[in-house]
C-alpha positions as a LaTeX table, in Angstrom:
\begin{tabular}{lrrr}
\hline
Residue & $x$ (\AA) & $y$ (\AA) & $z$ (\AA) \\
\hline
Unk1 & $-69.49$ & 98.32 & $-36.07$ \\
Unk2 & $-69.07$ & 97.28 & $-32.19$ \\
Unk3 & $-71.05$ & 94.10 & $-33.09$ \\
Unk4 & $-68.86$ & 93.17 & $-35.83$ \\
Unk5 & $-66.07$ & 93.52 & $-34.02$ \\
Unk6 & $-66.99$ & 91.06 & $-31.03$ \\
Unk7 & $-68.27$ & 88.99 & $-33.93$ \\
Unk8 & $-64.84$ & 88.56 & $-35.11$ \\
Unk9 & $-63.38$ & 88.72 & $-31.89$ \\
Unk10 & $-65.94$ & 85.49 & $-30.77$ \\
Unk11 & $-64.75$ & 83.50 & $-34.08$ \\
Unk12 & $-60.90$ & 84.24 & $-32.87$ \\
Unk13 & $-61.27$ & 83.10 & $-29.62$ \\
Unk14 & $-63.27$ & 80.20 & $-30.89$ \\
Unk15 & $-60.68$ & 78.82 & $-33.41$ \\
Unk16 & $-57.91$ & 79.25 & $-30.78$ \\
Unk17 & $-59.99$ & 77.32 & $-28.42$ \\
Unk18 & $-60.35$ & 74.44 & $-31.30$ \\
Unk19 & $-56.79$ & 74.22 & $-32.20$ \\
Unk20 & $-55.99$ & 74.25 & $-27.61$ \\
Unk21 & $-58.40$ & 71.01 & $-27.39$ \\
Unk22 & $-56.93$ & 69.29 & $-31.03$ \\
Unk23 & $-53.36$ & 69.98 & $-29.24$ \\
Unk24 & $-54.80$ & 67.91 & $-26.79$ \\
Unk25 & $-53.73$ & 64.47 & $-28.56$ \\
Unk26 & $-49.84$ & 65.32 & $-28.18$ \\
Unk27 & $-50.73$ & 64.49 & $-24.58$ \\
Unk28 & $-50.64$ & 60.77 & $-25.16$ \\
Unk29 & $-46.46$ & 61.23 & $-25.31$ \\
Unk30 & $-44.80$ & 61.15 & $-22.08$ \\
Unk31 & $-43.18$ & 64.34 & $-20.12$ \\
Unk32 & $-39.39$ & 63.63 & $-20.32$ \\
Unk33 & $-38.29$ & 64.12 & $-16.91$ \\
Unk34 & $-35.00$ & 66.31 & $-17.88$ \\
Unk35 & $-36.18$ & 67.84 & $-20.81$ \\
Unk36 & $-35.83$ & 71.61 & $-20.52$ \\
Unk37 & $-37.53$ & 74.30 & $-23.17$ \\
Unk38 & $-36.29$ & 77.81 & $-23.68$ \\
Unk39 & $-37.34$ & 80.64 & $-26.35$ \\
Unk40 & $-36.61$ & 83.82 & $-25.98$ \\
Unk41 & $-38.86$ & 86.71 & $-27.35$ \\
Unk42 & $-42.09$ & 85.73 & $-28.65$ \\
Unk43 & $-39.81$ & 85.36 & $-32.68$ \\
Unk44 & $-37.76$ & 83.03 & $-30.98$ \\
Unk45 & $-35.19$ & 85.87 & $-32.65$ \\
Unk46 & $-32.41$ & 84.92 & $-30.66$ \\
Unk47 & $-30.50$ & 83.08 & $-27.75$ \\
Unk48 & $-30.10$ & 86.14 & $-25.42$ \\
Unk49 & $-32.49$ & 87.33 & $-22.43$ \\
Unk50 & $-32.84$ & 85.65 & $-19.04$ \\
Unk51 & $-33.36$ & 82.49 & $-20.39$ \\
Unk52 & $-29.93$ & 82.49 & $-21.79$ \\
Unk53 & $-28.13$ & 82.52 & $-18.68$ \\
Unk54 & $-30.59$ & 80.35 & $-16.55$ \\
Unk55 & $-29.50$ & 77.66 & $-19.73$ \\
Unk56 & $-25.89$ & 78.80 & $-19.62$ \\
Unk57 & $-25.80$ & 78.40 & $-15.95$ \\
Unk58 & $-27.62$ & 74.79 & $-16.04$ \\
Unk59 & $-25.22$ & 73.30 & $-18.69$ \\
Unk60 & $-22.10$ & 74.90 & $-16.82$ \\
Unk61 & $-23.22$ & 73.51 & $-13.28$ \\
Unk62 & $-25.38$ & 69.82 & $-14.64$ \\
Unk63 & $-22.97$ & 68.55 & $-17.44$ \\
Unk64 & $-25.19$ & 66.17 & $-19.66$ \\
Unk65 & $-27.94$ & 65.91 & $-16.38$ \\
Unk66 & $-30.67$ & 67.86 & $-19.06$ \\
Unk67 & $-31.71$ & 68.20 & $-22.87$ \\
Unk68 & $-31.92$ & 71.71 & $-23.55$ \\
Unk69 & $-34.50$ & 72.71 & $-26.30$ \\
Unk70 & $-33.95$ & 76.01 & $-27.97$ \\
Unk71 & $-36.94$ & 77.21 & $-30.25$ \\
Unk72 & $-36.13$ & 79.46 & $-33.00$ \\
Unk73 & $-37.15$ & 81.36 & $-36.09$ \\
Unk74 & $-34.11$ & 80.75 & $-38.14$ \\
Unk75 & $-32.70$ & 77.59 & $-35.86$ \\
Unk76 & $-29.92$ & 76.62 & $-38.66$ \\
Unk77 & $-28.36$ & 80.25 & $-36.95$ \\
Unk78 & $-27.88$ & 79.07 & $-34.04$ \\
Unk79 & $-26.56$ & 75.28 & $-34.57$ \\
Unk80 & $-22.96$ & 75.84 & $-33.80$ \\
Unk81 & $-24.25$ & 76.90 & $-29.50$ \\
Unk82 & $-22.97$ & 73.41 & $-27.27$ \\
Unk83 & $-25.27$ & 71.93 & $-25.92$ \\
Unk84 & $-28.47$ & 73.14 & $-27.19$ \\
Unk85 & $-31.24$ & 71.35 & $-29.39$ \\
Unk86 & $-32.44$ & 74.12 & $-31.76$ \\
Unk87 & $-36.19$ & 73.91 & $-33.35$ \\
Unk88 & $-38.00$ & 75.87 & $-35.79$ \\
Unk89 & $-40.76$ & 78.44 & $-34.17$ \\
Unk90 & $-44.24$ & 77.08 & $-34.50$ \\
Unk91 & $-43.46$ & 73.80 & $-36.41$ \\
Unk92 & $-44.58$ & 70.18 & $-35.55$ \\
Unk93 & $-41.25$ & 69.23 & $-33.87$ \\
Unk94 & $-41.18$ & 71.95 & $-31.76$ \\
Unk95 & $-44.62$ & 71.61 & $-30.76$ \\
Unk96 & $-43.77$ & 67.98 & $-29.79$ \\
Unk97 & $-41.12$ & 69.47 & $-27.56$ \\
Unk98 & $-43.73$ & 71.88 & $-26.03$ \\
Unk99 & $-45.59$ & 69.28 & $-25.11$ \\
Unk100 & $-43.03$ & 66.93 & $-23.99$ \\
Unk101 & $-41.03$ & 68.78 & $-21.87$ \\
Unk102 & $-41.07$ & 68.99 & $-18.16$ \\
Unk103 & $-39.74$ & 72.62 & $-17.37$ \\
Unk104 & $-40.54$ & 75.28 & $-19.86$ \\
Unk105 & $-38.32$ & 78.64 & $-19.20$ \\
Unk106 & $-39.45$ & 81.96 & $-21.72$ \\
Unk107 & $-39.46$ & 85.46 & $-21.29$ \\
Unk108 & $-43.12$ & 85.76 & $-23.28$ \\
Unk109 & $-46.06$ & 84.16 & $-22.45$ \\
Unk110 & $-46.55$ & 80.69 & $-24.03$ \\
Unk111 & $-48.67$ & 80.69 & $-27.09$ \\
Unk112 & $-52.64$ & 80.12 & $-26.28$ \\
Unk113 & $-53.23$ & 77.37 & $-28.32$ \\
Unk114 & $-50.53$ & 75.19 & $-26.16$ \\
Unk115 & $-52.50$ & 73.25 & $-23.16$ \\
Unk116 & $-49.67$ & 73.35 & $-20.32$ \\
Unk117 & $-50.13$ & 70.14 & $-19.07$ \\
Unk118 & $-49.99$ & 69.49 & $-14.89$ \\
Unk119 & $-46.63$ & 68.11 & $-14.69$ \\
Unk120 & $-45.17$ & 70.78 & $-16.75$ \\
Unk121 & $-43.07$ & 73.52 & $-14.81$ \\
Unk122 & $-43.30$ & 76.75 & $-16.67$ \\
Unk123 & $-41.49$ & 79.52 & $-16.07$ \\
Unk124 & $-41.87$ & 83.34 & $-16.91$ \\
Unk125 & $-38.63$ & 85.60 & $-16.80$ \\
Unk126 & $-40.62$ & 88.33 & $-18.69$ \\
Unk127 & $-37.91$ & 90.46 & $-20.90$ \\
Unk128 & $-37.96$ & 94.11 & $-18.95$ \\
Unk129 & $-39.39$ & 95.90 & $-16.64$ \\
Unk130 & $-42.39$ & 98.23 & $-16.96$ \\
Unk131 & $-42.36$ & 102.04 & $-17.63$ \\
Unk132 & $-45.06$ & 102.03 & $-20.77$ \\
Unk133 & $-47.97$ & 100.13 & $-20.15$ \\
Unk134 & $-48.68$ & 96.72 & $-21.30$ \\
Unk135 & $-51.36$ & 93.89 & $-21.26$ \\
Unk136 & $-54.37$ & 94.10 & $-19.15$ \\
Unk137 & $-53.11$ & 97.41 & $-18.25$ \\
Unk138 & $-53.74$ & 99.31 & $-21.49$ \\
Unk139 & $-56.71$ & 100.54 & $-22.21$ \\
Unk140 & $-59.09$ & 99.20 & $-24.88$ \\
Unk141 & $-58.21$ & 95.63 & $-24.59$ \\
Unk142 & $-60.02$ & 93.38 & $-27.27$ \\
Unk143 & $-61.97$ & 90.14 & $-25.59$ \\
Unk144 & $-59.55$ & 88.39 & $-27.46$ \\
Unk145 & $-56.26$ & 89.99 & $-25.52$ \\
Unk146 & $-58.04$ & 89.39 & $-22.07$ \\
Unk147 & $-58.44$ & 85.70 & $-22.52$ \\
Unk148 & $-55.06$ & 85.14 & $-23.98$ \\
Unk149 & $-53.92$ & 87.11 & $-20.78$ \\
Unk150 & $-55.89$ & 84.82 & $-18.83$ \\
Unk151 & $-54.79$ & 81.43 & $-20.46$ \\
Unk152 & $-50.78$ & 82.73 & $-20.70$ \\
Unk153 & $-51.16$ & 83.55 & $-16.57$ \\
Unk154 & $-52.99$ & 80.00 & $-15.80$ \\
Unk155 & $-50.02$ & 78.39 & $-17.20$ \\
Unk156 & $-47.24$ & 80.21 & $-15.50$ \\
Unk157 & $-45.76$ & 78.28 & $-12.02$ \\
Unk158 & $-43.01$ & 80.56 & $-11.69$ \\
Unk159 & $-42.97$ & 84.27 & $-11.88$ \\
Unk160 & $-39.34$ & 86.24 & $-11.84$ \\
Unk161 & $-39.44$ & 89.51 & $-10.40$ \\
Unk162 & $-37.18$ & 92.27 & $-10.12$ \\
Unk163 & $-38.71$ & 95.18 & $-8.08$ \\
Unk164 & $-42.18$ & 96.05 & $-6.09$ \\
Unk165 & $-42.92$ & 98.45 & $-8.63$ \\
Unk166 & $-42.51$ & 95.27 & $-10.92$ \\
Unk167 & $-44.59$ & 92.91 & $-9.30$ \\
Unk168 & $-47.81$ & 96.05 & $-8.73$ \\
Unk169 & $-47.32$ & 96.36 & $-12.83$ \\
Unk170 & $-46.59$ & 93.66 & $-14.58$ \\
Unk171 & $-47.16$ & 90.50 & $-12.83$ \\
Unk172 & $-50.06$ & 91.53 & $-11.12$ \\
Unk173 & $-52.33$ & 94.41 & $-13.21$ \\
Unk174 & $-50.56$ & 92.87 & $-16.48$ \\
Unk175 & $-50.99$ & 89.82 & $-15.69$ \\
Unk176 & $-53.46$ & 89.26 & $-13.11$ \\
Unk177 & $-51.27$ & 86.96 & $-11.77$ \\
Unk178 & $-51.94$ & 84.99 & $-8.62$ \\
Unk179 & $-49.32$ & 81.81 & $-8.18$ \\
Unk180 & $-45.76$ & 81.49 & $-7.06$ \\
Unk181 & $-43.48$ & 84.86 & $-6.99$ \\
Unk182 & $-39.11$ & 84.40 & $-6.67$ \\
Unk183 & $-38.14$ & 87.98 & $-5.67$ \\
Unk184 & $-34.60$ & 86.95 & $-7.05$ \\
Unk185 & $-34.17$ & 89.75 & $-9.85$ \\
Unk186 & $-33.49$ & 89.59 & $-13.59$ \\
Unk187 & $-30.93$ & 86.54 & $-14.09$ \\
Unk188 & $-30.06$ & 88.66 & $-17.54$ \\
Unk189 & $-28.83$ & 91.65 & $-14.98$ \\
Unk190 & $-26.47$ & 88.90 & $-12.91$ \\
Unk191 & $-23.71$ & 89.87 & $-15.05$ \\
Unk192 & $-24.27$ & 93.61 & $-14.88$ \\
Unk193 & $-23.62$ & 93.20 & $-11.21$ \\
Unk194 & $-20.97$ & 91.09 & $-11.13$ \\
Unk195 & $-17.20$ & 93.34 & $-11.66$ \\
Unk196 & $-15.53$ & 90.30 & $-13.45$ \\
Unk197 & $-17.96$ & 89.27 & $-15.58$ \\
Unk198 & $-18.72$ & 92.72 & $-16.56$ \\
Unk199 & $-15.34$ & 93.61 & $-17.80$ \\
Unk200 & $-15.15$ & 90.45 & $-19.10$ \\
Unk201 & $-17.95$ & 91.61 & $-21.64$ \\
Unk202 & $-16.84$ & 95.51 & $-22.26$ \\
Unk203 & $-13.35$ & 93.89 & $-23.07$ \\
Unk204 & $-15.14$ & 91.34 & $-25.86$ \\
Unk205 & $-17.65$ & 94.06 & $-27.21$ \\
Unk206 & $-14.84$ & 96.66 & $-27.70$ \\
Unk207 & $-12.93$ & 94.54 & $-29.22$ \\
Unk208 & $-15.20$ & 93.38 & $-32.02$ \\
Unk209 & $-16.80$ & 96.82 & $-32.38$ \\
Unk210 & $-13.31$ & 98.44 & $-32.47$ \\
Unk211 & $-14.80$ & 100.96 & $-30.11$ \\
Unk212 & $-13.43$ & 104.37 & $-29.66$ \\
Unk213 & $-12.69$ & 105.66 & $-25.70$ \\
Unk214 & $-16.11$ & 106.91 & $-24.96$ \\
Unk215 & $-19.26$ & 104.20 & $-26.23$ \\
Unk216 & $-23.02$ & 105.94 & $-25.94$ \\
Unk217 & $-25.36$ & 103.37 & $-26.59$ \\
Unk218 & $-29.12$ & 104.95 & $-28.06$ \\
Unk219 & $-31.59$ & 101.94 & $-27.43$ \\
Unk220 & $-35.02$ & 103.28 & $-28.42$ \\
Unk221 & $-38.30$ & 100.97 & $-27.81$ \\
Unk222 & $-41.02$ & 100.83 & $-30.66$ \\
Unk223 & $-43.82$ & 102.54 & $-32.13$ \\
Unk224 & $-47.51$ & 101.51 & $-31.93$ \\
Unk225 & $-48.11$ & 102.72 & $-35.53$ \\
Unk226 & $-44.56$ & 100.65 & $-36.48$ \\
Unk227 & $-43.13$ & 104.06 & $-36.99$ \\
Unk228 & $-40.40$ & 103.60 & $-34.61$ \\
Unk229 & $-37.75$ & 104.99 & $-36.52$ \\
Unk230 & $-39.29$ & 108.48 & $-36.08$ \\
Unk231 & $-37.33$ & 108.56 & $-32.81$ \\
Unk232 & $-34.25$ & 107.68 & $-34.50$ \\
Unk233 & $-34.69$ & 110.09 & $-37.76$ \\
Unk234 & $-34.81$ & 112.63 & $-34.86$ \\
Unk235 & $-31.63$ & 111.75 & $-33.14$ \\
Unk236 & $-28.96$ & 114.74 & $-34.00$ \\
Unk237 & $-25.54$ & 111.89 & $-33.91$ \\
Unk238 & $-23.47$ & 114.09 & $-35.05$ \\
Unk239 & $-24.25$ & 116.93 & $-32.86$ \\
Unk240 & $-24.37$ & 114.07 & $-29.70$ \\
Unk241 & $-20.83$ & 113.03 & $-30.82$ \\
Unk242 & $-19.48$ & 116.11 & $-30.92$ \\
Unk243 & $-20.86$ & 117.15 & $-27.93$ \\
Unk244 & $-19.86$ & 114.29 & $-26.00$ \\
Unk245 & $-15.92$ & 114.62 & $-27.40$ \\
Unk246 & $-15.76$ & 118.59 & $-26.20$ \\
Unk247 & $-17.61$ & 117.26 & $-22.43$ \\
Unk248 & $-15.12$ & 114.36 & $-22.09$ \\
Unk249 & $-12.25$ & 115.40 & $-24.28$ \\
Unk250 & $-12.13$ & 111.80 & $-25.85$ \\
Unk251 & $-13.08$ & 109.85 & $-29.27$ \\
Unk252 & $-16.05$ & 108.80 & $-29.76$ \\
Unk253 & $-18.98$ & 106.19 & $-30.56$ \\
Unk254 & $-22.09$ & 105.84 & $-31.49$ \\
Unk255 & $-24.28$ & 102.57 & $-30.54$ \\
Unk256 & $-27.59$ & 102.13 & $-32.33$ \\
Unk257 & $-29.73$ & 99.36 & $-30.71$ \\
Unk258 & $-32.88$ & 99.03 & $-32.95$ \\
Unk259 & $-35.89$ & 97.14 & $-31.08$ \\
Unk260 & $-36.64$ & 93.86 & $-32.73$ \\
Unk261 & $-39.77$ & 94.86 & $-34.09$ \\
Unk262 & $-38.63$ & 97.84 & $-35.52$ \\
Unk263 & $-35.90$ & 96.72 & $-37.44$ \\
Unk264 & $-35.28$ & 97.93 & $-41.10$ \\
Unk265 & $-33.92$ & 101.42 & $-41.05$ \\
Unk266 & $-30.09$ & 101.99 & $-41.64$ \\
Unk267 & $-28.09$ & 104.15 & $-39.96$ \\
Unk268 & $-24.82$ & 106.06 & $-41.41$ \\
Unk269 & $-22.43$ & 108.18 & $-40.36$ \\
Unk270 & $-18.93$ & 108.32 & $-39.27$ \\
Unk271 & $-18.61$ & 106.17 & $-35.81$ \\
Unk272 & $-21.99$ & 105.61 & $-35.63$ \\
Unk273 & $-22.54$ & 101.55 & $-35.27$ \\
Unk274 & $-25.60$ & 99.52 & $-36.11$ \\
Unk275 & $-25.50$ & 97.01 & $-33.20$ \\
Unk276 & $-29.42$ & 95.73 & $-33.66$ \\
Unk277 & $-28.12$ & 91.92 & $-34.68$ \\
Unk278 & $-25.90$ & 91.62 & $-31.85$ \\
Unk279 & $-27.08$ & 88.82 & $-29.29$ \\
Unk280 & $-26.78$ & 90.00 & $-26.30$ \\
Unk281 & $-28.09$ & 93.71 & $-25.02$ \\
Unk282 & $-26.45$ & 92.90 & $-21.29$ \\
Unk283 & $-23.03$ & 92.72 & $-23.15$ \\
Unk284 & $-23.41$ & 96.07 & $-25.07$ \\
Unk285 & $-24.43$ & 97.82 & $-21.42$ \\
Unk286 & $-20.99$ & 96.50 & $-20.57$ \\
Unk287 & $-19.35$ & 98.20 & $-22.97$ \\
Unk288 & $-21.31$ & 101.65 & $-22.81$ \\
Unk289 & $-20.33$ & 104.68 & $-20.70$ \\
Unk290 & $-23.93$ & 106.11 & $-21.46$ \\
Unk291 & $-27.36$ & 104.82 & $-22.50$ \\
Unk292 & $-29.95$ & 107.41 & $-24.62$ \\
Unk293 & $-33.21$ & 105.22 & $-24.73$ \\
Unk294 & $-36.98$ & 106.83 & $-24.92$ \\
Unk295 & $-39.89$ & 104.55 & $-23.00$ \\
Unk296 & $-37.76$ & 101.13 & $-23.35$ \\
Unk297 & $-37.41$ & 99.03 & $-20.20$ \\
Unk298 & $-33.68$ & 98.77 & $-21.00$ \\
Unk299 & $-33.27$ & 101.86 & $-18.46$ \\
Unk300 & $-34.09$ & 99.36 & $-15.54$ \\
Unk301 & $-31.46$ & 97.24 & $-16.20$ \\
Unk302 & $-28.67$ & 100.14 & $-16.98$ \\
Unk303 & $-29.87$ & 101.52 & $-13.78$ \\
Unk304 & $-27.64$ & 99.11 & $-11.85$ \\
Unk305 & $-24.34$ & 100.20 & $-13.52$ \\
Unk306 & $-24.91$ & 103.76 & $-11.97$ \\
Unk307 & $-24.09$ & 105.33 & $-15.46$ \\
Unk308 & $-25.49$ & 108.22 & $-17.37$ \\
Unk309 & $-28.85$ & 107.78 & $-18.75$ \\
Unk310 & $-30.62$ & 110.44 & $-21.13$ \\
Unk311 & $-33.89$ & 109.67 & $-22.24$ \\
Unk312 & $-35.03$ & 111.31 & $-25.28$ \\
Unk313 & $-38.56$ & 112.20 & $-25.47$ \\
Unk314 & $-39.46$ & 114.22 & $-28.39$ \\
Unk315 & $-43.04$ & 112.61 & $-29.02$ \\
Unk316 & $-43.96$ & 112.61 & $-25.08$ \\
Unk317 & $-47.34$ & 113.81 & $-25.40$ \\
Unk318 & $-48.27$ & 111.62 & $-28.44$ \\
Unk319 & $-46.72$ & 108.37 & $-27.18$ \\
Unk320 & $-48.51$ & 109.09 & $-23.84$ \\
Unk321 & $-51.43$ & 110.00 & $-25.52$ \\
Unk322 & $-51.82$ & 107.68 & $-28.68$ \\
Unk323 & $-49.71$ & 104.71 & $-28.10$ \\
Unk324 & $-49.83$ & 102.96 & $-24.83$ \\
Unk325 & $-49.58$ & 105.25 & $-21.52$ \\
Unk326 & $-47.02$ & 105.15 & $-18.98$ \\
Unk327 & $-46.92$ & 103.67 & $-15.38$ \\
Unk328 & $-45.42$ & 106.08 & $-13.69$ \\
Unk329 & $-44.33$ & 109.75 & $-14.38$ \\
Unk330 & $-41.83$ & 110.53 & $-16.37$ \\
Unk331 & $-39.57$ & 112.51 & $-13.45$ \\
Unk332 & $-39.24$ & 109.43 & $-11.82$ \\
Unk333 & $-37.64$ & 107.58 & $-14.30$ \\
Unk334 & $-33.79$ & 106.72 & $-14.15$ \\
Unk335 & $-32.21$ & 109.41 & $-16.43$ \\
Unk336 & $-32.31$ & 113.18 & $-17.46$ \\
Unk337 & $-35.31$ & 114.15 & $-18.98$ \\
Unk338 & $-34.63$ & 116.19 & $-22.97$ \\
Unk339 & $-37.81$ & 117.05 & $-24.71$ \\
Unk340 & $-35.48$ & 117.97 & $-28.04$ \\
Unk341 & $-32.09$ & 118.20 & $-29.52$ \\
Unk342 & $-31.60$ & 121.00 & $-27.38$ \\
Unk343 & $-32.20$ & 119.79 & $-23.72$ \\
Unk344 & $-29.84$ & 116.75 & $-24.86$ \\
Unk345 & $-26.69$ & 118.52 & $-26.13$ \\
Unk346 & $-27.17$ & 120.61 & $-23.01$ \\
Unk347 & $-27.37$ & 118.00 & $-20.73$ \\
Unk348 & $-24.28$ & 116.85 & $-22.28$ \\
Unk349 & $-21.94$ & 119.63 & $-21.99$ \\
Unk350 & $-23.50$ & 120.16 & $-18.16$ \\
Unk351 & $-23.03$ & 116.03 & $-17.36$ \\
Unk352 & $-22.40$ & 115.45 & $-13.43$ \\
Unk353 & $-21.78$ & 111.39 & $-13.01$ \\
Unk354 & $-21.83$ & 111.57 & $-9.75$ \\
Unk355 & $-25.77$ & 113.15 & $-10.09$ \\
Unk356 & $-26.66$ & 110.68 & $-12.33$ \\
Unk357 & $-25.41$ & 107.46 & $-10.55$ \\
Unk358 & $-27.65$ & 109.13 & $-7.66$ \\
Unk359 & $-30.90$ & 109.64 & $-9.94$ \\
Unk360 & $-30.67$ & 105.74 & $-10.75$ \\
Unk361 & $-29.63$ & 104.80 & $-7.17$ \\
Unk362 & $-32.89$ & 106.61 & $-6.03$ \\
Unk363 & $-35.18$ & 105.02 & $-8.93$ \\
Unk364 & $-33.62$ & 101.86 & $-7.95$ \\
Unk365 & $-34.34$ & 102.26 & $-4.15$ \\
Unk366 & $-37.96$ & 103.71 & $-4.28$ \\
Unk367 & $-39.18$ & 101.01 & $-7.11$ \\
Unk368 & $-37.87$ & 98.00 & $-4.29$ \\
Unk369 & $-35.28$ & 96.34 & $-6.24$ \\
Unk370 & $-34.74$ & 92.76 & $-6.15$ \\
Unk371 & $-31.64$ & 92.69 & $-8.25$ \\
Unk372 & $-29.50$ & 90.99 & $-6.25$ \\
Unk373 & $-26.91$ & 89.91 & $-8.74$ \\
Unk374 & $-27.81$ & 85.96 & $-7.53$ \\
Unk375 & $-30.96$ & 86.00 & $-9.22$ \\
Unk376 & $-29.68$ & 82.65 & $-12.00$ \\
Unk377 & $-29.05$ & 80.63 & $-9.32$ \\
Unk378 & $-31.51$ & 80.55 & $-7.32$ \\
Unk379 & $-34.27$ & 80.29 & $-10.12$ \\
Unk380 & $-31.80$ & 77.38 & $-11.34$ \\
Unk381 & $-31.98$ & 75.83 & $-7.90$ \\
Unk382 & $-35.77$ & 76.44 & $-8.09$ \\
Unk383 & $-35.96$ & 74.22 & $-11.61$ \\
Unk384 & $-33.74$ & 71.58 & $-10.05$ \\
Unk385 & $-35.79$ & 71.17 & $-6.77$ \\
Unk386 & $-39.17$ & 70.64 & $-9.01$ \\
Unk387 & $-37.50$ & 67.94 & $-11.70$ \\
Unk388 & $-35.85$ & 65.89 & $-8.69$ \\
Unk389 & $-39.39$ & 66.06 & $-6.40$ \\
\hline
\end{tabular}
C-alpha cells in the first residue's frame, strides 16, 4: 500500500511539474510595471482579508497610478467594486494576469503550477494566525504537500507577520521560510485598532443586521473530516442568549460565522443571524461585544479589542488527537476555556471584562505582537518602493 501511494504521489508531482514548465510560454508577454494582483483565500471567495485593505489603501492614496486585478470564483459578484479588474479563478485570462503582473499580493500561497517569474514581487499576508497546526508542521505530510510547500515559499519576497509566536509557526516551521520578513502586523487588524474606523464599522454592521444591544459573534473553524457543523449542532443558542440577557440585563444577538469551507448548514432560531456571506469578518468584530470561536485563528485578531472571548471546546481531545494538533496549549490561548454547555453558561453568568481584556492583553504580550495598527501602510510603502526601483 505505501508503494502505491508514493506511486501516485510521484505521478502528482510529475504532472504539476509538466503543466509549471508548459506555463512557461506565458513568459514571452511582458511584466506590466503597475499591474497589481490580489485574491483572497485560495476560492478567490471574496474581496475581504489583508489584501483588501492593502488594495483599498493603494487606490485611496495612488488614484489611477495602478491596475488592480482581483481574481475570483464568481467575478460577475463583485463587478460593481471601483476600481478593480475582476477575473475568473483558474481561467486563461487570469492566468495571463498571473503572469503579467509585477506585484502579486494573496493571503494563500500561489498555486504550484504558476512559475513566479524574477521581476515579479509577491507578497504573502497569510489569512490568521496559528493556534492548530498547519503545513509542514502537521504530521504525516504527503511528498506531494512538502514540495508544494517548498515551491509556494520559493516564490514569496514578502512575508507579513504579526507576532514572534507567528513568525516560529507559520512562516518559519510552516513554511520553511527563509527571505524577507515586515514585522508590521495584520493590515486586516488596522481597522480593529483604529477608534474611528472601528465605530465606523459597528455603526454600518448594526445597522444592516438590525442588531439588538448586546451582539455575540460564534466563529467556529472547520473540521478535518468536513464535519464542521458538529461544533455548531452542539452550540446551546438559546441557553447562550438567555444567559447573556440575565448577565447583562439587555436584548440580545446571536452571530453565526460559518468557515468558508464548511458552509451548508442553516441555522434558526429567534435572533440568531447567519452572517457566513458577509464580506468582511474585521467589520463583524466591530460590531460584537463577545466572540465564541473553537481552534479558529479569528481569536488573534479579536484579541486586540480587549473583549470577551469564550472558546468552546467540546471535541478537544479528538480535534487534538485526530485532526491537526495544536501549537501551543490550550491555557494560553486568548479566552475562557468551556469543555461543554455547562462551563459556557457558567462563564457567562460569572463574566469579569476587566479579566478578560487582561487574559488577551497577556496572550498578546507573551506571543510578541506586531500589531501596530500601521501595518497597510507600510507594506503599501514596501510595494511602492519595489515598482518605482
Amino acid at each position: 500500500m505505501k508503494e502505491h501511494l508514493d506511486y501516485k504521489e510521484c505521478i502528482a508531482i510529475c504532472i504539476r511539474k509538466a503543466i509549471r514548465l508548459a506555463v512557461h510560454i506565458l513568459w514571452i508577454f511582458p511584466i506590466k510595471k503597475n499591474r497589481i494582483m490580489f485574491q483572497s483565500h485560495d476560492k478567490g471567495q471574496g474581496y475581504n482579508c489583508s489584501p483588501k485593505y492593502i488594495c483599498e489603501y493603494l487606490k485611496k492614496t495612488y488614484p489611477d497610478k495602478y491596475e488592480y486585478i482581483w481574481a475570483f470564483s464568481e467575478p460577475d459578484k463583485f463587478r460593481n467594486i471601483p476600481g478593480i479588474i475582476p477575473v475568473r479563478l483558474y481561467s486563461i485570462k487570469w492566468l495571463y494576469y498571473c503572469m503579467t503582473s509585477h506585484i502579486i499580493v494573496s493571503n494563500v500561497a500561489l498555486p504550484v503550477f504558476i512559475p513566479k517569474r524574477n521581476k515579479q514581487f509577491m507578497v504573502e499576508t497569510w489569512h490568521g494566525h496559528a493556534y492548530k497546526k498547519l503545513g509542514l508542521s502537521v504530521s504525516g505530510v504527503s511528498k506531494r504537500r512538502k514540495w508544494s510547500r517548498r515551491i509556494a515559499a520559493e516564490s514569496i519576497d514578502l512575508f507579513l507577520n504579526s507576532s514572534e509566536d507567528f513568525k516560529r509557526t507559520v512562516i518559519d516551521d510552516s513554511f520553511r521560510y527563509k527571505g524577507e520578513v515586515l514585522d508590521c502586523g495584520m493590515p486586516r487588524n488596522d481597522i480593529l485598532l483604529n477608534q474611528e474606523l472601528r465605530e465606523a464599522a459597528a455603526k454600518e454592521v448594526r445597522r444592516e443586521f438590525e442588531l439588538a444591544e448586546y451582539v455575540v459573534l460564534f466563529a467556529p473553524t472547520f473540521r478535518k473530516d468536513g464535519k464542521g457543523e458538529s461544533c455548531k449542532n452542539l452550540m446551546p443558542y438559546e441557553d447562550v442568549i438567555k444567559a447573556l440577557k440575565e448577565r447583562t440585563g439587555k436584548s440580545v444577538s446571536f452571530l453565526v460565522r460559518s468557515h468558508h469551507w464548511d458552509r451548508g448548514m442553516e441555522i434558526k432560531g429567534a435572533n440568531i443571524i447567519d452572517v457566513s456571506d458577509y464580506p468582511d469578518i474585521q467589520e463583524l468584530y466591530c460590531a460584537s461585544d463577545m466572540l465564541i470561536t473553537d481552534y479558529s485563528s479569528c481569536m488573534w485578531d479579536f484579541a486586540l479589542l480587549s473583549r470577551p472571548c469564550l472558546l468552546y471546546v467540546p471535541d478537544w481531545e479528538q480535534y487534538k488527537n485526530e485532526d491537526r494538533g495544536f501549537y501551543f496549549p490550550l491555557e494560553d490561548w486568548p479566552g475562557i476555556i468551556c469543555h461543554n454547555k455547562e462551563e459556557m453558561i457558567e462563564a457567562i453568568k460569572t463574566l469579569d471584562e476587566d479579566k478578560c481584556a487582561q487574559i488577551a492583553k497577556r496572550h498578546l504580550d507573551n506571543s510578541g505582537s506586531c500589531e501596530s495598527g500601521l501595518a497597510t501602510e507600510q507594506v503599501c510603502e514596501r510595494i511602492v518602493q519595489y515598482i518605482d526601483n
